[in-house]
C-alpha positions as CSV (number, residue, x, y, z in Angstrom):
1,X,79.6,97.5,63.5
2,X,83.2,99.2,63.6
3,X,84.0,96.7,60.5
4,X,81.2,98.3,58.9
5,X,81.8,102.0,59.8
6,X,85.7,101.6,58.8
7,X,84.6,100.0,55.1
8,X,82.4,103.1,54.5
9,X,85.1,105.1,55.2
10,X,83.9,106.2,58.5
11,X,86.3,106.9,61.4
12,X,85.7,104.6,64.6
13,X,86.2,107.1,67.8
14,X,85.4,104.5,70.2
15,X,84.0,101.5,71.3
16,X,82.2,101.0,74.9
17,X,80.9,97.4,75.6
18,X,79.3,97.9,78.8
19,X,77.4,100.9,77.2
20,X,76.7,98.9,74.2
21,X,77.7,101.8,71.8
22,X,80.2,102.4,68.8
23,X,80.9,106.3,68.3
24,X,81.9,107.1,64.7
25,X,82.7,110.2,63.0
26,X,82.7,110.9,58.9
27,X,81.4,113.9,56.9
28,X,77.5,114.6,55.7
29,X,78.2,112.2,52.5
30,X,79.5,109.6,53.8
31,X,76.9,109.1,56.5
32,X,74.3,109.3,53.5
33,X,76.3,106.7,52.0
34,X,76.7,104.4,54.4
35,X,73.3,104.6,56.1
36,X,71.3,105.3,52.4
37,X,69.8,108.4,53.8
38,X,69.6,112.3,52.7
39,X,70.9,114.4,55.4
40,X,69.2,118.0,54.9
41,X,69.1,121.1,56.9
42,X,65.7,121.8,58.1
43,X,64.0,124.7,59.8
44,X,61.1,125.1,62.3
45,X,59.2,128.1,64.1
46,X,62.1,127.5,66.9
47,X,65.0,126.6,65.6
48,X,67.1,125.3,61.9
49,X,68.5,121.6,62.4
50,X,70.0,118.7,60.8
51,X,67.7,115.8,59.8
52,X,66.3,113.8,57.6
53,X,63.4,112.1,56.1
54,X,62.4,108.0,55.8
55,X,64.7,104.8,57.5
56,X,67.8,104.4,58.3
57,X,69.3,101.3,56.6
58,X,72.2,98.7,57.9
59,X,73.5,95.8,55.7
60,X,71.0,92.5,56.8
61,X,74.1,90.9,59.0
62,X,73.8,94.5,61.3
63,X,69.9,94.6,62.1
64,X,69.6,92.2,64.9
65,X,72.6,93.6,66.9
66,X,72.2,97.6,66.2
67,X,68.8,99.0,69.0
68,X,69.5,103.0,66.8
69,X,71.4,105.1,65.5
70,X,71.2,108.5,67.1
71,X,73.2,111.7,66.2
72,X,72.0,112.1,62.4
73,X,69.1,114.1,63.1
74,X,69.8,116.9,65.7
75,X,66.7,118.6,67.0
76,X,66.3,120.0,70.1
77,X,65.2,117.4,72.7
78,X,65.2,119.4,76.1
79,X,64.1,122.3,77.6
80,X,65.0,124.1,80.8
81,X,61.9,122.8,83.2
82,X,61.4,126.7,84.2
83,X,59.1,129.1,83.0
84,X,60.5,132.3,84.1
85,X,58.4,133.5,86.6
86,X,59.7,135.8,89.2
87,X,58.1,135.4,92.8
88,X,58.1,138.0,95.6
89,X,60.4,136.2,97.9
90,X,62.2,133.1,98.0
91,X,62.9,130.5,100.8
92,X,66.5,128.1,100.7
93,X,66.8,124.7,100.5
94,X,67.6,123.8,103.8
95,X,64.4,125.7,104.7
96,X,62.7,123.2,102.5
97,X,64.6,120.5,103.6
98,X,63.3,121.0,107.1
99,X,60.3,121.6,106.6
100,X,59.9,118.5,104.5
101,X,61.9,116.7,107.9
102,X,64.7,115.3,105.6
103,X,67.5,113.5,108.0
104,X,70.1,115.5,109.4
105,X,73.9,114.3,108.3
106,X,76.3,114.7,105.4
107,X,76.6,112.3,102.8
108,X,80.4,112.1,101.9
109,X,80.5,108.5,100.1
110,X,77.7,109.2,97.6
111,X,77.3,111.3,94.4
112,X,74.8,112.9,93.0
113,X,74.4,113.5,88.9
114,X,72.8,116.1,87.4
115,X,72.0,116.2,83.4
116,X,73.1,119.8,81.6
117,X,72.0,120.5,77.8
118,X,73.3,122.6,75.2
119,X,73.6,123.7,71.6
120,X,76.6,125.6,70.3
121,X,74.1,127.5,67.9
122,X,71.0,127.9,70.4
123,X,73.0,128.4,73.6
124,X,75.4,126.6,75.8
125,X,75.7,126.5,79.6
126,X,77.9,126.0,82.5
127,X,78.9,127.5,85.8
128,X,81.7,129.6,87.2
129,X,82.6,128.0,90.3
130,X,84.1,131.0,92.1
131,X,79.6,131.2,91.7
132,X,79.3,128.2,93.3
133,X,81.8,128.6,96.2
134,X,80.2,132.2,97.3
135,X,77.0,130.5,97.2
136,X,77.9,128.1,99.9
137,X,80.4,130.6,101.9
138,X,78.6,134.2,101.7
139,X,75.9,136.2,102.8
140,X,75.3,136.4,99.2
141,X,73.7,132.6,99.3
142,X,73.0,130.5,101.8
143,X,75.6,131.3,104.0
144,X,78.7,130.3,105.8
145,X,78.8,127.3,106.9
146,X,78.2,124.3,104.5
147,X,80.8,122.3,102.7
148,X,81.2,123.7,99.0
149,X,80.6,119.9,97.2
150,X,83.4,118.4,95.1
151,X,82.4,118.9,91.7
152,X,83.3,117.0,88.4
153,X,82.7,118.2,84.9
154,X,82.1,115.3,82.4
155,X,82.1,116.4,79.3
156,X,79.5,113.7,77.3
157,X,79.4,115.2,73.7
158,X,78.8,119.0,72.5
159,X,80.7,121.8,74.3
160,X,81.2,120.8,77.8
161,X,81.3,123.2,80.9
162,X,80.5,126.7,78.8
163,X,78.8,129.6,80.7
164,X,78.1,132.4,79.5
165,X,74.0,132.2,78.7
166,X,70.9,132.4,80.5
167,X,70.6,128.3,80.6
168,X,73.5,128.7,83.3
169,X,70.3,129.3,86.2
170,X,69.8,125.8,85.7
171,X,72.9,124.4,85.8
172,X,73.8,126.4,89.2
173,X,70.4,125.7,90.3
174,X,70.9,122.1,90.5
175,X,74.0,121.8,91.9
176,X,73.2,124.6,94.7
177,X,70.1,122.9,95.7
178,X,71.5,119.1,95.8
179,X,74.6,120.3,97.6
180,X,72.4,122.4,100.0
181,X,70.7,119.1,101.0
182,X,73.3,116.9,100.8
183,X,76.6,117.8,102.4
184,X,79.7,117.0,101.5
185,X,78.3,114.5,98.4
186,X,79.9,115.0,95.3
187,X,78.2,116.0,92.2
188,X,79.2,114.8,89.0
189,X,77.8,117.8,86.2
190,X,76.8,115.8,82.3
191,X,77.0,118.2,80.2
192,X,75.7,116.8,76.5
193,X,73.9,118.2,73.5
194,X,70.2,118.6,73.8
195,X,69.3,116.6,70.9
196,X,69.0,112.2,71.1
197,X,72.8,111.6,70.7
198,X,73.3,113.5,73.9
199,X,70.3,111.9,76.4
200,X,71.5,108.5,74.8
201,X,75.3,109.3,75.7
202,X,74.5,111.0,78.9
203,X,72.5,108.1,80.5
204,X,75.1,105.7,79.5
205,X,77.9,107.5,80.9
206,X,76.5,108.0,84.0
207,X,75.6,104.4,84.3
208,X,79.2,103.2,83.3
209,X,81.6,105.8,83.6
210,X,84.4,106.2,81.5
211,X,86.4,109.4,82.5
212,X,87.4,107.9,85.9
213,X,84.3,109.7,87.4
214,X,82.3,107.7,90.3
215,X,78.8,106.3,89.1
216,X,76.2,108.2,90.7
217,X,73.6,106.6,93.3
218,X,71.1,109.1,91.8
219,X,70.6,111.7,89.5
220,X,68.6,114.7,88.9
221,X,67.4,115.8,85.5
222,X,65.8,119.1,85.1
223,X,65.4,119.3,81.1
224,X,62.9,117.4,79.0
225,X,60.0,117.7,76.1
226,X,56.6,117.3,75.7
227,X,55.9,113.8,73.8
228,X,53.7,115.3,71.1
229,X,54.6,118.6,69.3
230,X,51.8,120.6,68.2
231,X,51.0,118.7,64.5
232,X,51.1,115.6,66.3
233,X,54.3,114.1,65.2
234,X,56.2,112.5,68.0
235,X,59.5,115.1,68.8
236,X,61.3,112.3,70.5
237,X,61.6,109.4,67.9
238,X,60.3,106.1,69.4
239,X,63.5,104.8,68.5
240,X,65.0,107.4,71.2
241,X,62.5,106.7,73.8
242,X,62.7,103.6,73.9
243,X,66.8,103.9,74.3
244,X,66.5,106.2,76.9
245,X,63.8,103.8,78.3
246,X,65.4,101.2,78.2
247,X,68.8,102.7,80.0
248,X,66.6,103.9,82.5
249,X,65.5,100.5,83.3
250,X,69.4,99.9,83.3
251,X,70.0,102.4,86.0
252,X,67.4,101.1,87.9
253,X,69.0,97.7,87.9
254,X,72.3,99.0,89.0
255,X,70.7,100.8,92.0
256,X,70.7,104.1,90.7
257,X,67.9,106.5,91.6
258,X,66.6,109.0,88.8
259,X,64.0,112.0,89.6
260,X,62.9,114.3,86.9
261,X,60.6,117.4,87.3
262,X,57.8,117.4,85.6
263,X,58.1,120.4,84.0
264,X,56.5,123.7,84.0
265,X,53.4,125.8,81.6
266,X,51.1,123.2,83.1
267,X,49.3,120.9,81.2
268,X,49.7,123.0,77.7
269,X,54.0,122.0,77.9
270,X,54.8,124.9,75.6
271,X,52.8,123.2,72.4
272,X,50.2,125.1,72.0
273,X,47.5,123.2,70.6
274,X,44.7,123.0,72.8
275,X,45.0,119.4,73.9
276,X,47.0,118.5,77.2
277,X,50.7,117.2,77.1
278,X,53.0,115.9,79.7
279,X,57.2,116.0,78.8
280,X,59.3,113.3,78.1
281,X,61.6,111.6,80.4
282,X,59.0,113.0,82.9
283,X,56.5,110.6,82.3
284,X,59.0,107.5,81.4
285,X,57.8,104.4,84.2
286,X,61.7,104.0,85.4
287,X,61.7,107.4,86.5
288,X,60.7,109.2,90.0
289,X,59.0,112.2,88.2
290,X,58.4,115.6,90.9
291,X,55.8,118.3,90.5
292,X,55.6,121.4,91.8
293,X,53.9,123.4,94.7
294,X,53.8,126.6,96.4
295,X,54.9,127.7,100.2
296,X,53.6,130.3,102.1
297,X,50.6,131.4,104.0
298,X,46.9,131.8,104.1
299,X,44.8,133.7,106.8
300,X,47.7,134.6,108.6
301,X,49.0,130.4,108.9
302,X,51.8,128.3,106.9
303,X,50.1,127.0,104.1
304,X,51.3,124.6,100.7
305,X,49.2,124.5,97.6
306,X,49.8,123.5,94.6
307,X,52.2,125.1,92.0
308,X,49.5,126.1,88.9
309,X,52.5,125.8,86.1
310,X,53.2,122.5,87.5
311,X,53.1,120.1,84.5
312,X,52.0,116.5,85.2
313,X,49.1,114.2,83.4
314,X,48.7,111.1,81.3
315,X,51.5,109.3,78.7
316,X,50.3,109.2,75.4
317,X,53.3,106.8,74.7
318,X,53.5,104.7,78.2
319,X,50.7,102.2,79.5
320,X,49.7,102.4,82.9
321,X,52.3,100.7,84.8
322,X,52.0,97.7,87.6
323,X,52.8,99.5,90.5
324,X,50.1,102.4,89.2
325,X,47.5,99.9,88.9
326,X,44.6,100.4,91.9
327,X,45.2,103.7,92.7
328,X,42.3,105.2,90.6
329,X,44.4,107.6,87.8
330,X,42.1,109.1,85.8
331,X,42.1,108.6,81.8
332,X,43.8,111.2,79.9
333,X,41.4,114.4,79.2
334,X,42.4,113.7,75.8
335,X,40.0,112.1,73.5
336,X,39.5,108.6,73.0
337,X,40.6,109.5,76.8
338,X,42.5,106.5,77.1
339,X,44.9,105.6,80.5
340,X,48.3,105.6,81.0
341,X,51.2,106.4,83.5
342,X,50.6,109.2,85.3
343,X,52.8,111.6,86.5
344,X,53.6,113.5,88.5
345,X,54.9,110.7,92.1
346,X,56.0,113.4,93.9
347,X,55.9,117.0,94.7
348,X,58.0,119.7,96.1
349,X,58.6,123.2,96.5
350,X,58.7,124.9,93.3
351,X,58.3,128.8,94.0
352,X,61.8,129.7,93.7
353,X,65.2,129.8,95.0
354,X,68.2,132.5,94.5
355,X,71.1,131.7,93.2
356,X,75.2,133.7,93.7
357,X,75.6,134.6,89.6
358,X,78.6,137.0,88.7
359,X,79.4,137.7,92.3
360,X,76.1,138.7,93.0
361,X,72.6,137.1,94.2
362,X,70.2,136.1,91.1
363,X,66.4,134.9,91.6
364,X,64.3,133.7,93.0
365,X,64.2,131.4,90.4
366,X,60.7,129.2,90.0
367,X,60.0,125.6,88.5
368,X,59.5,121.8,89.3
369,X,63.7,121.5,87.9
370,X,64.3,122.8,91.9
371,X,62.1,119.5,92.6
372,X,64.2,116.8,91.1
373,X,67.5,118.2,92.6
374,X,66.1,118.9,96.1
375,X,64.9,115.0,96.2
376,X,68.1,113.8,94.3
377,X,69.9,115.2,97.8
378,X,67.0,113.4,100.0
379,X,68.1,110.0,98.5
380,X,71.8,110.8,99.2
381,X,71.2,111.4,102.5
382,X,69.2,108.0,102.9
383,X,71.6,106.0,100.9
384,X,74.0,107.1,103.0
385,X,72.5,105.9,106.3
386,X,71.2,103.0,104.7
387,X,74.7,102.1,103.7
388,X,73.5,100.8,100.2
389,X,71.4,102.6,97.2
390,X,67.7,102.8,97.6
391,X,67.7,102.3,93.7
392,X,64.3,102.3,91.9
393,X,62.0,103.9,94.2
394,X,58.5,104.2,92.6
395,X,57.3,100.6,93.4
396,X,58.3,100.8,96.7
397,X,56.7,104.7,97.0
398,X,53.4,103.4,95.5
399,X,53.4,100.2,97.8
400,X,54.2,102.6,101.2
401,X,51.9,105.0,99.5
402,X,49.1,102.5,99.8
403,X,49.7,100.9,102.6
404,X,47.3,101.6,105.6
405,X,49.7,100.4,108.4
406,X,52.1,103.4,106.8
407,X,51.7,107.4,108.0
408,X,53.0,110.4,107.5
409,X,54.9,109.8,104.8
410,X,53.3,112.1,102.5
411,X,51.5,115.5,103.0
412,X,48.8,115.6,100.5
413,X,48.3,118.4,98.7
414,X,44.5,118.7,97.9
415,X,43.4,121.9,97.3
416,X,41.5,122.0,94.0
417,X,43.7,124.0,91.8
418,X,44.4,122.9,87.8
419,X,47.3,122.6,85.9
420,X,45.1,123.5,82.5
421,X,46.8,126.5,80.8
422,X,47.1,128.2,77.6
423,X,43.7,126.6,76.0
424,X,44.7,123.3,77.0
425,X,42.6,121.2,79.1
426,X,44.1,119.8,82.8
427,X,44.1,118.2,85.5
428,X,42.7,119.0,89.6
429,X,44.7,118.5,92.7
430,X,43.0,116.3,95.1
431,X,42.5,113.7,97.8
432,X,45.1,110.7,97.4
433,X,47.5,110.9,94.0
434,X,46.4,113.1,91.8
435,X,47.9,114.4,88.2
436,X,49.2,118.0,89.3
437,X,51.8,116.8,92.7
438,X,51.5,112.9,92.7
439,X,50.7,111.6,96.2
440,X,52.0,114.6,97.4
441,X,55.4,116.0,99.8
442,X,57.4,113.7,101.0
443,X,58.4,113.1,104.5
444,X,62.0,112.4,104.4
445,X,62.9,111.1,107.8
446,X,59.2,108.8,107.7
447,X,60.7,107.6,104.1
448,X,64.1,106.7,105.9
449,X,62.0,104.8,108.8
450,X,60.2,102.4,106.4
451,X,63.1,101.8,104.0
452,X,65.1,100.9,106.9
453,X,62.4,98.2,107.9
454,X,62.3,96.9,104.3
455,X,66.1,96.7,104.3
456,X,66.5,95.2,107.5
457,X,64.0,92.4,106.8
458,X,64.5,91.5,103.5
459,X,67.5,89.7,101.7
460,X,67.7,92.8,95.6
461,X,74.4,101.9,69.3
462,X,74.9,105.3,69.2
463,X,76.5,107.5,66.1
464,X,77.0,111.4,66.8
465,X,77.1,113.9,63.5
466,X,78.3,117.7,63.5
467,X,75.8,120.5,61.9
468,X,75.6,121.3,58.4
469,X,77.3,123.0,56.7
470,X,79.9,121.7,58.4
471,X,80.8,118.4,56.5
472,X,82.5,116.5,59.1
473,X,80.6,114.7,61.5
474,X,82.6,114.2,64.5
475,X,81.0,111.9,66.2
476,X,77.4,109.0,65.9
477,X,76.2,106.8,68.3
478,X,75.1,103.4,67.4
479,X,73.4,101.3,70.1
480,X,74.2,97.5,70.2
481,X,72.0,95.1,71.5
C-alpha cells in the first residue's frame, strides 16, 4: 500500500502494523487520481462536508489486503449523547456509586479511556485542567478529598485538546465522573475528528498505543449516531461499521472493556422520521451499551425509574447475538418488525451531574454519556481487585443475568414508562431486560463477588483527508487486512 500511495504521488505519514493502517496525506486531486473518485463539497440541513459519490477503486494486487479507506468523506459521525435538559437538582457520583454498592478502593494500576470528538468548522472541545483540579479539591465540585487523576491527552487526528465550546461539558463530564469512581486511575483523553477517520483511528490507538500512552483496561465513549438518517441511507458506511466492529472485537480480545451510552431523545435519536432508531456504536454486539434512569423519590420514599429520553431498541444492522438468544427481546417496532441486538445491557443514573467550568460550578448536566463513564470507573475498580481485566463483559452479564443460583446483581427497573418520542414509536420498561435500561442497575460489589468465583475457578487501512477548499489532505487511513 505505501508503494502505491508514494507512485501516486501521495505522501506516506506512517505506517502501524499492529493497527493494520497506512496514513497518507496528498491534495483533493491526487486522492481523485489515485483512488478514481470525485471528491465534492456537499451540504446537508446540519452541516457542509467533504464526500463523494460511487466506489472507491485500488489497483487488483491491493483489494484482498486493504478492509477501507476512511478519511475521504468527512461527515459528521458523533454526537454528544446529551439532550440538554436541565433538572432541578443534581446528586455526585460517589452518591451514585454508593448507592449502586460499587467496592470501596482506588484503582492506581489501571486506566481508563474516554473517546472526545471534534470538527474545526462545527466545534472543537477540550478541558482546562485548572477545571478539573477544583473539581476534585473545592467546594465548588465534589470536594476536598479525592486524588485529582493523572491525565494524558492523545491527540488521534483533528485538533487535539481545544476548549473553548459547549462540547467541553462532555469531555469534563467524563473524566469527573470516571475519576470520581475510580481513584487514583489514570485517564487517557482521545481526542479525534467526529467523522470515520477519527472512530477508526481512535479505537486503534487505544488498542495499540503509539504515543507511549498505557493501553486502557476500559473505555467510556459518550458520542455516537443513529444507524439510519431520516431518508434511510445508512450515515455510518457499512464499510465503517464493520471497522469499528471489527476493532471492537479486537479490544475485546485484548481484555479491554468498552461501555457506550445509549444515547438520549429516546427512541426518535434526533432523525425525525416517525420510525424508531437506536445509535451506532451503541447497539454494536462487542460493546457494553448503558441507558439511562432517573433518582429520586415518590410518596415521600427513594425511588429509580426510568430515564424517558433514554435511547435503547432494536439494530437494524446487527442480528440478534448468542449470548441475547433466550431472553425474550422483542422484534423491532419497525415494520417487517424483524429481531436484532437489543440495547440497552445496562442502566444507570442519568439525571444529571455538575460540573467546575471557568472556576465556577456548571449543571446539572443530564444524559446516558454520565452512564458509560460511571461504569467505565466500576470495571476499574474490579480489575483492580481482580488483578487482571474483566475484558468483554456482556456474555458473562447475560449468563449471571440469567442464572437462577445468581441475586442481587441487578435492580430492575420495571415501571412502565416509554422511550417513544417525537412521533416515533418505542419501547416499555418492564420485568427482566427490557429495551429502555437493559436488565437494569448494576450491583457493583455482587458483580465483583461472581467475577471473583469465575476467575478463581476457571483457567481466557485507514487514509485521512483535510476539507475542501483546502487542497492538501493531510492525512487518510487505509485499513489492512
Amino acid at each position: 500500500m505505501a508503494d502505491f500511495a508514494r507512485a501516486s504521488g501521495l505522501t506516506v505519514v506512517s505506517t502501524n502494523a499492529a493497527q493494520r493502517v497506512v496514513l497518507i496525506s496528498g491534495t483533493v486531486a491526487q486522492m481523485n487520481q489515485a483512488f478514481f473518485v470525485d471528491l465534492g463539497q456537499y451540504e446537508s440541513e446540519t452541516e457542509k462536508y467533504r464526500g463523494r459519490e460511487g466506489p472507491i477503486y485500488l489497483p487488483d494486487e491491493l483489494v484482498p489486503v486493504v478492509e477501507g479507506v476512511f478519511g475521504l468523506d468527512n461527515r459528521r459521525m458523533a454526537r454528544r449523547a446529551s439532550n440538554g435538559f436541565n433538572p432541578a437538582s443534581s446528586i455526585t457520583p460517589l452518591q451514585v456509586a454508593h448507592d449502586y454498592k460499587f467496592p470501596a478502593g482506588n484503582a492506581p494500576s489501571q486506566t481508563i479511556g474516554v473517546f472526545e470528538f471534534s470538527d474545526p468548522v462545527i466545534g472543537n472541545c477540550g478541558y482546562v485542567p485548572g477545571d478539573v483540579t477544583d473539581y476534585f479539591t473545592t467546594n465548588l465540585g465534589i470536594g476536598p478529598g479525592l486524588p485529582v487523576p493523572p491525565l494524558k491527552d492523545v491527540k488521534v487526528n483533528g485538533p487535539g485538546n481545544s476548549p473553548g465550546t459547549s462540547n467541553d461539558i462532555e469531555v469534563l463530564l467524563d473524566i469527573c465522573v470516571a475519576g470520581a469512581v475510580a481513584p487514583k486511575a489514570r485517564v487517557n483523553v482521545y481526542f479525534a475528528t467526529w467523522d470515520e477517520n477519527g472512530w477508526v483511528l481512535s479505537i486503534k490507538e487505544a488498542i495499540h498505543p503509539t504515543q507511549g500512552e498505557t493501553k486502557p483496561s476500559v473505555v467510556s465513549i459518550s458520542w455516537d449516531m443513529a444507524e439510519y438518517e431520516s431518508g434511510g441511507n445508512l450515515s455510518w458506511t457499512q464499510t465503517a461499521m464493520n471497522q469499528v466492529s471489527a476493532t471492537f472485537q479486537e479490544a475485546a480480545a485484548a481484555g479491554v472493556t468498552i461501555f457506550v451510552a445509549a444515547g438520549d431523545q429516546g427512541s426518535d435519536c434526533q432523525v425525525g422520521n416517525g420510525s424508531a432508531h437506536v445509535y451506532y456504536p451503541a447497539s454494536d454486539p462487542w460493546i457494553t451499551c448503558c441507558g439511562g434512569t432517573e433518582i429520586g423519590t415518590e410518596n415521600g420514599s427513594y425511588a429509580e425509574v426510568t430515564w424517558p429520553n433514554t435511547g435503547g431498541g432494536i439494530s437494524a444492522n446487527f442480528p440478534l447475538p448468542a449470548w441475547q438468544s433466550g431472553v425474550g427481546l422483542p422484534p423491532s417496532v419497525n415494520p417487517p418488525h424483524k429481531s436484532g441486538r437489543g440495547i440497552p445491557d445496562i442502566a444507570g443514573y442519568s439525571n444529571g451531574y455538575s460540573i467546575v467550568q471557568g472556576g465556577s460550578t456548571r449543571g446539572p448536566f443530564p444524559g446516558t454519556s454520565e452512564t458509560a463513564p460511571l461504569y467505565a470507573g466500576l470495571i476499574a475498580l474490579i480489575n483492580e481487585q481482580l488483578g487482571q481485566p474483566v475484558g468483554y463483559l456482556n456474555p458473562t452479564l447475560y449468563a449471571l443475568a440469567t442464572d437462577p443460583r445468581v441475586t442481587g446483581l441487578f435492580r430492575d427497573i420495571n415501571d412502565g414508562t416509554s422511550n417513544a418520542q417525537n412521533g416515533a414509536p418505542g419501547y416499555t420498561s418492564g420485568p427482566g431486560w427490557d429495551a429502555c435500561t437493559g436488565w437494569g442497575v448494576l450491583n457493583g460489589s455482587t458483580l465483583l463477588t461472581e467475577l471473583q468465583a469465575i476467575y478463581t475457578n476457571s483457567a481466557i487501512i485507514s487514509l485521512l483527508l483535510p476539507p475542501r477548499p483546502v487542497t492538501l489532505i493531510p492525512s487518510l487511513a487505509v485499513v489492512l487486512l
